[in-house]
mmCIF file of the N, C-alpha and C atoms, coordinates in Angstrom:
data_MODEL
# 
_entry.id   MODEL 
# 
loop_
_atom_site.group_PDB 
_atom_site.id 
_atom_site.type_symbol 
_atom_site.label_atom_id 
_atom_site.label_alt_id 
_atom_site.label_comp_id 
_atom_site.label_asym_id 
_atom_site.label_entity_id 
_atom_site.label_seq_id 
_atom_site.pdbx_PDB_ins_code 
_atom_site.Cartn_x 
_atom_site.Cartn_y 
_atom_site.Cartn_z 
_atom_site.occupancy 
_atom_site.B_iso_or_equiv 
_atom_site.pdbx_formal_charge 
_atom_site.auth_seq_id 
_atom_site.auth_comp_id 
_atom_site.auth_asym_id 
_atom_site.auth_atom_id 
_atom_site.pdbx_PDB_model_num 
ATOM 1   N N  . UNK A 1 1  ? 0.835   -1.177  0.000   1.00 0.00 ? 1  UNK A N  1 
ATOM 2   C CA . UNK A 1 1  ? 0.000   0.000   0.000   1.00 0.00 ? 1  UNK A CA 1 
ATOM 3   C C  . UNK A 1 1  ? 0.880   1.241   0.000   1.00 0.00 ? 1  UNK A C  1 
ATOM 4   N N  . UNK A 1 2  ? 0.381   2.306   -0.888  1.00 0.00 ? 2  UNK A N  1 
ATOM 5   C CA . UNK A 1 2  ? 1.055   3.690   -0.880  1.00 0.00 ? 2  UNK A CA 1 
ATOM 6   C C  . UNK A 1 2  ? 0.848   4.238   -0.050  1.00 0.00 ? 2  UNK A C  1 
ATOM 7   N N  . UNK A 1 3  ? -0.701  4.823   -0.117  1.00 0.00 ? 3  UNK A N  1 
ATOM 8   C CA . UNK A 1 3  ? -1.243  5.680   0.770   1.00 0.00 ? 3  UNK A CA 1 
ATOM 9   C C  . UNK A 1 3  ? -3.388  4.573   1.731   1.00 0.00 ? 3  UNK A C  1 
ATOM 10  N N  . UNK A 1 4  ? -3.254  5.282   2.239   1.00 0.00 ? 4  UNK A N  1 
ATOM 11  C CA . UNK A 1 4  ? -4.857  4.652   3.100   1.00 0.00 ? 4  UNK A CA 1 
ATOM 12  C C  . UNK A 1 4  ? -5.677  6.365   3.177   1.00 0.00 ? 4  UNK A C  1 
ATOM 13  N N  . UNK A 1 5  ? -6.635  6.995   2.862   1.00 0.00 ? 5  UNK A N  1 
ATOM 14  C CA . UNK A 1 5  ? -7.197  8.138   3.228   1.00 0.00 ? 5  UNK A CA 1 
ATOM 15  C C  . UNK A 1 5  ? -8.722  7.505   4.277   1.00 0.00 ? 5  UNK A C  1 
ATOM 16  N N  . UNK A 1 6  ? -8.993  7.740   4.947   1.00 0.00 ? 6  UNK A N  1 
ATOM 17  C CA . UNK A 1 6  ? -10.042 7.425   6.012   1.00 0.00 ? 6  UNK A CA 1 
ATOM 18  C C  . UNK A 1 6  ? -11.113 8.868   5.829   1.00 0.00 ? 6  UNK A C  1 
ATOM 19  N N  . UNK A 1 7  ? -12.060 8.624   5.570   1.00 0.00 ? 7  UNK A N  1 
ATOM 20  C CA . UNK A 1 7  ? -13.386 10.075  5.208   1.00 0.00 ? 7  UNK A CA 1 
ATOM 21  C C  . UNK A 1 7  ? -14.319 9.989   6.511   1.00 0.00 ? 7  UNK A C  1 
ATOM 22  N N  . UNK A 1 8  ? -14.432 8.659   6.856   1.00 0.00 ? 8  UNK A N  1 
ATOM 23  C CA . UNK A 1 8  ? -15.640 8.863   8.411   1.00 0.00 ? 8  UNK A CA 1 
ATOM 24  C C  . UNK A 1 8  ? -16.226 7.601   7.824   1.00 0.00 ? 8  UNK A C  1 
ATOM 25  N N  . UNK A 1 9  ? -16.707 7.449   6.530   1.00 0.00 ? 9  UNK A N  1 
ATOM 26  C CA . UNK A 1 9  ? -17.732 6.400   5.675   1.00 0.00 ? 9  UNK A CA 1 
ATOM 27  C C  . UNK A 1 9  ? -17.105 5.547   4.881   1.00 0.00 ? 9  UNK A C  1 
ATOM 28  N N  . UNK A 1 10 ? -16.002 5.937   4.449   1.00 0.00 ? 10 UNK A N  1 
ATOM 29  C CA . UNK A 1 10 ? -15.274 4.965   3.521   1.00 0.00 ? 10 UNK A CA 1 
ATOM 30  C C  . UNK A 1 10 ? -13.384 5.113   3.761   1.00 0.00 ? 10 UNK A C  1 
ATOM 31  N N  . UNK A 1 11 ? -12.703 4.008   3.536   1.00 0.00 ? 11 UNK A N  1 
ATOM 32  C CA . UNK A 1 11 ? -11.971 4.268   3.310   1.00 0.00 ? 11 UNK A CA 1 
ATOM 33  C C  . UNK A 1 11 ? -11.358 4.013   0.924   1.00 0.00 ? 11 UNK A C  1 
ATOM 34  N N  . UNK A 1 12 ? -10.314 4.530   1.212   1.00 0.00 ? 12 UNK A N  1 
ATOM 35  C CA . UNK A 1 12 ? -9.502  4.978   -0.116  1.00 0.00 ? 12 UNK A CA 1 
ATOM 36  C C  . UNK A 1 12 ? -7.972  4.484   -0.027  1.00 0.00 ? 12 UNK A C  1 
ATOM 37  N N  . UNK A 1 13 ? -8.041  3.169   -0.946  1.00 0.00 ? 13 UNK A N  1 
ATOM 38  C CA . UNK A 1 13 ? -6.391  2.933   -0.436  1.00 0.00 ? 13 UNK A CA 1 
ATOM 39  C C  . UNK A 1 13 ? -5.683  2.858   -2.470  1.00 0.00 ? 13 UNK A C  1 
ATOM 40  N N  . UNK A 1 14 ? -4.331  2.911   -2.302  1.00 0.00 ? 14 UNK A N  1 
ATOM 41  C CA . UNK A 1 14 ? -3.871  3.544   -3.200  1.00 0.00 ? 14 UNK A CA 1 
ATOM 42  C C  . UNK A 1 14 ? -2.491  2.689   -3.022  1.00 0.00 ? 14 UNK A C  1 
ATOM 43  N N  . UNK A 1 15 ? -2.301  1.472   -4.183  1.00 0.00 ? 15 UNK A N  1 
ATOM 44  C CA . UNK A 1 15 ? -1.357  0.785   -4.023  1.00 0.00 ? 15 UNK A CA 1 
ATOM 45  C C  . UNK A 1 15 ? -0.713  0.314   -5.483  1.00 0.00 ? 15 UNK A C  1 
ATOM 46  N N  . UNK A 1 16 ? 0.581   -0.798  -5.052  1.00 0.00 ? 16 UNK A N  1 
ATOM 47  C CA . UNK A 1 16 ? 0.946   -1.561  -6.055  1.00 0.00 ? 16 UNK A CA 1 
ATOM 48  C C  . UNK A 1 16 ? 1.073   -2.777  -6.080  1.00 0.00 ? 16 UNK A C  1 
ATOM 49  N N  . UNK A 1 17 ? 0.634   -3.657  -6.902  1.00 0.00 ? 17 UNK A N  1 
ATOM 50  C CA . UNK A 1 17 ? 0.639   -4.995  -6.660  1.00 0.00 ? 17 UNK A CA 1 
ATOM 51  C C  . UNK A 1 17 ? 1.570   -5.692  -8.099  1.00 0.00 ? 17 UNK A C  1 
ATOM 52  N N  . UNK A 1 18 ? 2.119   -6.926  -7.327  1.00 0.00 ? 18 UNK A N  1 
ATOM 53  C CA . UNK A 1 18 ? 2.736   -7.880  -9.078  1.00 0.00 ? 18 UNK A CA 1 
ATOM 54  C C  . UNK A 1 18 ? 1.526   -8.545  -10.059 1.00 0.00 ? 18 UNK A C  1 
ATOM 55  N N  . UNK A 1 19 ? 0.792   -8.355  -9.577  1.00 0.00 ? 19 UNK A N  1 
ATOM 56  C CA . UNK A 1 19 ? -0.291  -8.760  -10.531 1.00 0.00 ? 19 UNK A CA 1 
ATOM 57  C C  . UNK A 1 19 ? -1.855  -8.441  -10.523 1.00 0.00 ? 19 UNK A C  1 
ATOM 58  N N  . UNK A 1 20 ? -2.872  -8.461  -11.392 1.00 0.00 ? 20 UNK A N  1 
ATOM 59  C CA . UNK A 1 20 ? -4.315  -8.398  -11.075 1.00 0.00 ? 20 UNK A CA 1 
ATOM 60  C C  . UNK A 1 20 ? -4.985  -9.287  -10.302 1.00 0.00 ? 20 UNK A C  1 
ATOM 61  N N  . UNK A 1 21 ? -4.443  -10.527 -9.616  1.00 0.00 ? 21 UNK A N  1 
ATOM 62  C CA . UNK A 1 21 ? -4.787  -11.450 -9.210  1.00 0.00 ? 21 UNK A CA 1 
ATOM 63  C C  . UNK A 1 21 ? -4.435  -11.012 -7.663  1.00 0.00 ? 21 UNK A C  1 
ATOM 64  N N  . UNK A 1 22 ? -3.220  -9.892  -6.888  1.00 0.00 ? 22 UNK A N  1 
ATOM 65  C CA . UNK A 1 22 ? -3.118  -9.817  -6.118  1.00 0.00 ? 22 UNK A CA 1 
ATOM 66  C C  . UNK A 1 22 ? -4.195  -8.708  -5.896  1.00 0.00 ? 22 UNK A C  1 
ATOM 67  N N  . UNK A 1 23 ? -4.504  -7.688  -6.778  1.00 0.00 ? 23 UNK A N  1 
ATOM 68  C CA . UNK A 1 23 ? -5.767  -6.872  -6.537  1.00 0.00 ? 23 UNK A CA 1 
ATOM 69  C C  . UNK A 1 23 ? -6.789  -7.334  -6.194  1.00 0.00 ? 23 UNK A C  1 
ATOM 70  N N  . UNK A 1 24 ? -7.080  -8.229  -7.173  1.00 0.00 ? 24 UNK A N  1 
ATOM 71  C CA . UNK A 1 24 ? -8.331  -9.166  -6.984  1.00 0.00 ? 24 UNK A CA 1 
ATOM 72  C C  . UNK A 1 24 ? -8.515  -9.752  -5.665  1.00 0.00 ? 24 UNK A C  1 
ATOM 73  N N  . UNK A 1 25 ? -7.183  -10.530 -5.044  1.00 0.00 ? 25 UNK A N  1 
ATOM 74  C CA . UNK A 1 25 ? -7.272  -11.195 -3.696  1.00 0.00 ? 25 UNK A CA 1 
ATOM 75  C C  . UNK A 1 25 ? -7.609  -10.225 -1.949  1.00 0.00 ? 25 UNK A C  1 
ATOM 76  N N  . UNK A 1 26 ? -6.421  -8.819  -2.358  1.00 0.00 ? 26 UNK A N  1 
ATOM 77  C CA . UNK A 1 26 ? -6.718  -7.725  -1.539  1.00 0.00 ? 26 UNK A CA 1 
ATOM 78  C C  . UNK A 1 26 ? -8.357  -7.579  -1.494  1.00 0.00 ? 26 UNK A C  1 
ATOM 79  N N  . UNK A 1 27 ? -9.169  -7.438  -2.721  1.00 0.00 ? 27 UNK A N  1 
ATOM 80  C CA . UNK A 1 27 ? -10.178 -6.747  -2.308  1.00 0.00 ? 27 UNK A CA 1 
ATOM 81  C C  . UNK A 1 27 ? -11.335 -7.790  -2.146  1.00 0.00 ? 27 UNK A C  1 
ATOM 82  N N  . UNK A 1 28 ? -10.640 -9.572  -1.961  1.00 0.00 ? 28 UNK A N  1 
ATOM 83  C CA . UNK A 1 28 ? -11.665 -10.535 -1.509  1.00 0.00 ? 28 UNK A CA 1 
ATOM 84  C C  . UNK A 1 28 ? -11.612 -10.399 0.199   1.00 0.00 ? 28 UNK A C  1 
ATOM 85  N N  . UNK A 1 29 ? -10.280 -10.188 0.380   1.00 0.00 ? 29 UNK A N  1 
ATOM 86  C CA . UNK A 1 29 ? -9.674  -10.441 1.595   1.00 0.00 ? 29 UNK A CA 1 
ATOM 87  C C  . UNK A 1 29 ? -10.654 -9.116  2.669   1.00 0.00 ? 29 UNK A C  1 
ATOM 88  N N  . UNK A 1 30 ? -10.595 -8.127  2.112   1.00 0.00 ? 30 UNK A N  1 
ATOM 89  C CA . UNK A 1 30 ? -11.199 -6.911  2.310   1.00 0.00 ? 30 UNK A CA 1 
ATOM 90  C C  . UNK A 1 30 ? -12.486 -6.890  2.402   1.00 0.00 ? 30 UNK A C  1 
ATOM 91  N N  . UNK A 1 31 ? -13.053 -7.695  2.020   1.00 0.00 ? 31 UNK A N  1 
ATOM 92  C CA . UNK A 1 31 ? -15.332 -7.962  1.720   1.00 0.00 ? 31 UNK A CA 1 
ATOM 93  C C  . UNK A 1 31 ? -15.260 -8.908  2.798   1.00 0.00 ? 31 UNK A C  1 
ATOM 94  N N  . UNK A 1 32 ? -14.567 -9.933  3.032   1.00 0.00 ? 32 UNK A N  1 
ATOM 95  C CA . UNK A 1 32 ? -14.465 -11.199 3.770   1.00 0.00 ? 32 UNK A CA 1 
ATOM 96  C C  . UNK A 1 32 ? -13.955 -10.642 5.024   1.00 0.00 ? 32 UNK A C  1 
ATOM 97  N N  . UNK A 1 33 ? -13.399 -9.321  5.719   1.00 0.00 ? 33 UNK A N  1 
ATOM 98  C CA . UNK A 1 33 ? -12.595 -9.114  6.952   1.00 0.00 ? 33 UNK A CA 1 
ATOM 99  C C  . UNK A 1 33 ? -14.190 -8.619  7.884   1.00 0.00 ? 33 UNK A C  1 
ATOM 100 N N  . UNK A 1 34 ? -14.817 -8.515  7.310   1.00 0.00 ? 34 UNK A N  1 
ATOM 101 C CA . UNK A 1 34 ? -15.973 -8.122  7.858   1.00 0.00 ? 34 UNK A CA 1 
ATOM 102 C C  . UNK A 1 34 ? -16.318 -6.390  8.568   1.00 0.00 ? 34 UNK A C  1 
ATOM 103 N N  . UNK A 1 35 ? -15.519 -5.921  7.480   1.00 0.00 ? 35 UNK A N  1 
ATOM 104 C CA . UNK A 1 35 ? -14.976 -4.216  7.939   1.00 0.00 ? 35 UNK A CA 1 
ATOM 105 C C  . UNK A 1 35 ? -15.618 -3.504  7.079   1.00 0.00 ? 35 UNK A C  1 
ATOM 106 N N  . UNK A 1 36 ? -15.216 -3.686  6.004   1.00 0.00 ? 36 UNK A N  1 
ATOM 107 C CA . UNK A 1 36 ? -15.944 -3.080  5.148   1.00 0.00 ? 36 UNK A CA 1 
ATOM 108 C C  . UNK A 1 36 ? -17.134 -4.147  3.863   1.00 0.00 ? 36 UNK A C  1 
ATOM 109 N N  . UNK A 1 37 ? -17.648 -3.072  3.305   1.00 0.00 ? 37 UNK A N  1 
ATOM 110 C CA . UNK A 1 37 ? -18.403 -3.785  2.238   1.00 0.00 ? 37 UNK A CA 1 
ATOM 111 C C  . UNK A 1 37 ? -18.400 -2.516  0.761   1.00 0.00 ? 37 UNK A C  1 
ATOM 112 N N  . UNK A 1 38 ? -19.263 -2.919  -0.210  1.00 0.00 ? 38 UNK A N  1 
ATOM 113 C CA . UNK A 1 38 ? -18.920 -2.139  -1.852  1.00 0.00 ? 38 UNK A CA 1 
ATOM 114 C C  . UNK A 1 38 ? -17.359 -1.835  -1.801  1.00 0.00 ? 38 UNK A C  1 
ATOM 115 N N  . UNK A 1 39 ? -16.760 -3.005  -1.936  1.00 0.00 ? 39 UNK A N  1 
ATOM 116 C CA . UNK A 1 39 ? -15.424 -2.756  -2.033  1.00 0.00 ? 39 UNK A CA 1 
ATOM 117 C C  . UNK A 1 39 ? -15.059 -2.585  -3.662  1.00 0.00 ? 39 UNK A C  1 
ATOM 118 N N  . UNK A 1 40 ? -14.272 -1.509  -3.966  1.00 0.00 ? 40 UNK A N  1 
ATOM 119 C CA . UNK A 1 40 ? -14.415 -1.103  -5.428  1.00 0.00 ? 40 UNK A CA 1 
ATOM 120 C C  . UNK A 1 40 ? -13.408 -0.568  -6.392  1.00 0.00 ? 40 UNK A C  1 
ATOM 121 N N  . UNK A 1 41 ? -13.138 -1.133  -7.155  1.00 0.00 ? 41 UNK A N  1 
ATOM 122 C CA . UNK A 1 41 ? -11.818 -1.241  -7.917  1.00 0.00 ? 41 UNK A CA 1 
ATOM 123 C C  . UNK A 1 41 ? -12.570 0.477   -8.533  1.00 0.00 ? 41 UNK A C  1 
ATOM 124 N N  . UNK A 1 42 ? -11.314 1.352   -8.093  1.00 0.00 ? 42 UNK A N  1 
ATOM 125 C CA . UNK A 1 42 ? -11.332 2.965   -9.406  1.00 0.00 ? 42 UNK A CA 1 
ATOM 126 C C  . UNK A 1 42 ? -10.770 2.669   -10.337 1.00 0.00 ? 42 UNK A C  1 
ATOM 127 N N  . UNK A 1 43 ? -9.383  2.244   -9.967  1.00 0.00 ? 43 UNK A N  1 
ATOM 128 C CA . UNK A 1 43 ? -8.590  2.742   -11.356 1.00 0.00 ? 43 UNK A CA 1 
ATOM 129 C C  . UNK A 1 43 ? -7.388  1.933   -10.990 1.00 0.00 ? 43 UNK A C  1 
ATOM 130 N N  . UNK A 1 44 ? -6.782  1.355   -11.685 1.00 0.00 ? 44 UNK A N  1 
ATOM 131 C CA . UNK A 1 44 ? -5.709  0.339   -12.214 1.00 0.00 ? 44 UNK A CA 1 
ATOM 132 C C  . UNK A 1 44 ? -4.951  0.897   -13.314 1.00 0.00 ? 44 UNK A C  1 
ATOM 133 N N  . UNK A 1 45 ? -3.617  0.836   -13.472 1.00 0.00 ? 45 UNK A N  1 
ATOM 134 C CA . UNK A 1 45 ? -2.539  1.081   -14.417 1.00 0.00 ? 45 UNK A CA 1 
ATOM 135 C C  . UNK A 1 45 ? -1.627  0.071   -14.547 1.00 0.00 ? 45 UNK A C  1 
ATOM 136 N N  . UNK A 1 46 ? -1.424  -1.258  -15.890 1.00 0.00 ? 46 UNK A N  1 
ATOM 137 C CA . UNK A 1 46 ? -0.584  -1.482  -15.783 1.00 0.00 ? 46 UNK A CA 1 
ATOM 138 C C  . UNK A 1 46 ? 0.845   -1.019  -15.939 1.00 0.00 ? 46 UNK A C  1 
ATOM 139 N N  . UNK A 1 47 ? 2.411   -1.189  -15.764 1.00 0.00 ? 47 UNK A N  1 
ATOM 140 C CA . UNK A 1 47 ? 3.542   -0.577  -15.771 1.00 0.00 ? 47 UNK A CA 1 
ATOM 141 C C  . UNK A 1 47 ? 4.749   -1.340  -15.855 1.00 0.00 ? 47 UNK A C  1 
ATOM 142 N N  . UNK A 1 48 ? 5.074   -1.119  -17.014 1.00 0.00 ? 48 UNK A N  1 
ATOM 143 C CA . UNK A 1 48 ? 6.417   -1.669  -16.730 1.00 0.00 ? 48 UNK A CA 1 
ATOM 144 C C  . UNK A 1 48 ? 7.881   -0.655  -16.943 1.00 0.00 ? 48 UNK A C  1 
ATOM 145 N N  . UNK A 1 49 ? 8.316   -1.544  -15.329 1.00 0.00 ? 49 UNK A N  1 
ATOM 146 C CA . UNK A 1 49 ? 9.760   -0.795  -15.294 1.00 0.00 ? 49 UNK A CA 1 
ATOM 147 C C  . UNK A 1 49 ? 10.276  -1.772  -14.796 1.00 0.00 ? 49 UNK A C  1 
ATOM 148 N N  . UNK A 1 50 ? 11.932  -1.613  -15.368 1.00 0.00 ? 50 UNK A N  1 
ATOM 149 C CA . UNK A 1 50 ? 13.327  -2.066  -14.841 1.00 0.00 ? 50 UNK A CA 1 
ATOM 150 C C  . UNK A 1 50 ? 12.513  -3.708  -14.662 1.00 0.00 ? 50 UNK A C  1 
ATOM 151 N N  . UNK A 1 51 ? 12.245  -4.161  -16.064 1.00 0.00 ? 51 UNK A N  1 
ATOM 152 C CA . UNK A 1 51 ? 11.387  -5.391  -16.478 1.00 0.00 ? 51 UNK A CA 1 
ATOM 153 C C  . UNK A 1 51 ? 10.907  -5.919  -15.223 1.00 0.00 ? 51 UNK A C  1 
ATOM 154 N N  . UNK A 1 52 ? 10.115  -5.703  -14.730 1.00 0.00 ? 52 UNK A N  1 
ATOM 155 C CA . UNK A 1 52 ? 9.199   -5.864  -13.701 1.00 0.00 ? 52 UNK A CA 1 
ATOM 156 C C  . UNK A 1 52 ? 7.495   -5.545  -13.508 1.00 0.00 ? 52 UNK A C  1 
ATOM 157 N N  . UNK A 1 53 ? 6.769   -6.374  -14.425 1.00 0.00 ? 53 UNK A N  1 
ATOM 158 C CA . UNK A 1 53 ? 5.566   -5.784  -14.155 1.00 0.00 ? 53 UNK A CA 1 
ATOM 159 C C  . UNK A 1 53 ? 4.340   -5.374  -13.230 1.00 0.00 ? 53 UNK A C  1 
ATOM 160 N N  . UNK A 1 54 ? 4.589   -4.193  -12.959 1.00 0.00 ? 54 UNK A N  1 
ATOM 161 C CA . UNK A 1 54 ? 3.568   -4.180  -12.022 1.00 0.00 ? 54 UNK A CA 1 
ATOM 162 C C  . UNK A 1 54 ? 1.833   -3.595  -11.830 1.00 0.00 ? 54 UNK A C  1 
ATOM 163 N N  . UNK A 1 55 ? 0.991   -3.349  -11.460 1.00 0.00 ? 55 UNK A N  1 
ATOM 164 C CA . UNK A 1 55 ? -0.346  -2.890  -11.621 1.00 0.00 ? 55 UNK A CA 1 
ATOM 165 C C  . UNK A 1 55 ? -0.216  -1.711  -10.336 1.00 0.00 ? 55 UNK A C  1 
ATOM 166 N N  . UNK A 1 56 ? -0.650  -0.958  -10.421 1.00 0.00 ? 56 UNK A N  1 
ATOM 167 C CA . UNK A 1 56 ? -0.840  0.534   -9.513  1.00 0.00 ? 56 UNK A CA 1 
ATOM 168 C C  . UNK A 1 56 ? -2.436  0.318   -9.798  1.00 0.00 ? 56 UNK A C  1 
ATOM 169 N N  . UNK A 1 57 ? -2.937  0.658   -8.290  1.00 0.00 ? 57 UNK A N  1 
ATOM 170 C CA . UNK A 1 57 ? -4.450  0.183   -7.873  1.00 0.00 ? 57 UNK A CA 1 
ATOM 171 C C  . UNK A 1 57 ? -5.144  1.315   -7.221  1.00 0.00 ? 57 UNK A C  1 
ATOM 172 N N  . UNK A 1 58 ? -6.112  2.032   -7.797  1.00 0.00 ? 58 UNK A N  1 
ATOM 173 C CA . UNK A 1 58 ? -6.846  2.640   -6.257  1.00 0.00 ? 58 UNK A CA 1 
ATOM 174 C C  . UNK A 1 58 ? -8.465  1.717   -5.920  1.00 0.00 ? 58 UNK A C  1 
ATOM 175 N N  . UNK A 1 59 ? -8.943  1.680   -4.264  1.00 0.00 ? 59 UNK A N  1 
ATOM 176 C CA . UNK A 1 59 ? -9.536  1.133   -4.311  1.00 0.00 ? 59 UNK A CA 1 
ATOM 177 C C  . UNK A 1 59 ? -10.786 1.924   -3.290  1.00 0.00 ? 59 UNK A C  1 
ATOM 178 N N  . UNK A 1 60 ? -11.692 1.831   -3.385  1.00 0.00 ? 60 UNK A N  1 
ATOM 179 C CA . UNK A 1 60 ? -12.659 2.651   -2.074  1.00 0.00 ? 60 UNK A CA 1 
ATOM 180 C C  . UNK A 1 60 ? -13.275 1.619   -1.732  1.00 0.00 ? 60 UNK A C  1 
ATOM 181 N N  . UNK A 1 61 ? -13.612 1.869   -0.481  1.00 0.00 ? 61 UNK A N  1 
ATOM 182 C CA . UNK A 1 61 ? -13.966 0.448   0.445   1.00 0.00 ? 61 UNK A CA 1 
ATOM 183 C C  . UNK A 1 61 ? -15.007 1.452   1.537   1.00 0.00 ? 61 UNK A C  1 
ATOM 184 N N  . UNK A 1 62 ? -16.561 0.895   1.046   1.00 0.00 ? 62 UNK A N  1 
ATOM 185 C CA . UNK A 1 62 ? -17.618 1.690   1.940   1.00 0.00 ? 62 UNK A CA 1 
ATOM 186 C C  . UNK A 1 62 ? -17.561 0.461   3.652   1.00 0.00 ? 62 UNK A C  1 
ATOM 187 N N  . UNK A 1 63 ? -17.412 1.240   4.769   1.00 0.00 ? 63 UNK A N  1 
ATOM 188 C CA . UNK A 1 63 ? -17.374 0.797   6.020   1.00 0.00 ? 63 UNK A CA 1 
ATOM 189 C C  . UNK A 1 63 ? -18.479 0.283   6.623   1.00 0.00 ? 63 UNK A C  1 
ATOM 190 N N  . UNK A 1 64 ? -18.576 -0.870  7.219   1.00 0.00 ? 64 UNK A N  1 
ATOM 191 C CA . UNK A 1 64 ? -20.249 -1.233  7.823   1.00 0.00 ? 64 UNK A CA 1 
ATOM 192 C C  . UNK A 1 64 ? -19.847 -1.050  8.814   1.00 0.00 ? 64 UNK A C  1 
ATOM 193 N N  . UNK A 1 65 ? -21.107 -1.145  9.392   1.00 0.00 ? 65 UNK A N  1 
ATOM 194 C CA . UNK A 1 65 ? -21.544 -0.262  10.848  1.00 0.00 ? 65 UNK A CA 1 
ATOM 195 C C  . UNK A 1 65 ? -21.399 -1.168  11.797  1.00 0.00 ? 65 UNK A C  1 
ATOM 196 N N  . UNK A 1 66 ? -20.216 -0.107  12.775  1.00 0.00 ? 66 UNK A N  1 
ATOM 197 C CA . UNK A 1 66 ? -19.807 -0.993  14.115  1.00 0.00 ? 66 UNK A CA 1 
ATOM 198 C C  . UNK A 1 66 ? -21.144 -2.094  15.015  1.00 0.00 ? 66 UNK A C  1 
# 
C-alpha cells in the first residue's frame, strides 16, 4: 500500500501490486474481513519498469456499521 485516506464512511487505499490477481485477492480479503463492504476497484494502471511488471491500484472500500 502507498497511501490509506479514512473520510468517516469509507476508506480509499492507493497501491501496487505484481499482478491483477493480487488486486483481486486484496479486495476478496477486504469484503471477507468483515470491515468493510462495496469494495471497489477505481482505477488500475498497468507498468512496466526495470522489467518488472507491475499494476498501480486505487480502491474505495464503503465501512459497515460498528
Amino acid at each position: 500500500l502507498l497511501s490509506m485516506r479514512d473520510d468517516g464512511t469509507s476508506v480509499a487505499l492507493d497501491g501496487v501490486a505484481l499482478g491483477p490477481n493480487a488486486v483481486a485477492s486484496l479486495m476478496t480479503n477486504l469484503r471477507n474481513s468483515g470491515y468493510f463492504k462495496n469494495v471497489e476497484l477505481h482505477d488500475t494502471v498497468q507498468e512496466d519498469s526495470q522489467k518488472v511488471q507491475t499494476f498501480s491500484f486505487s480502491l474505495v472500500c464503503e465501512k459497515t456499521k460498528a
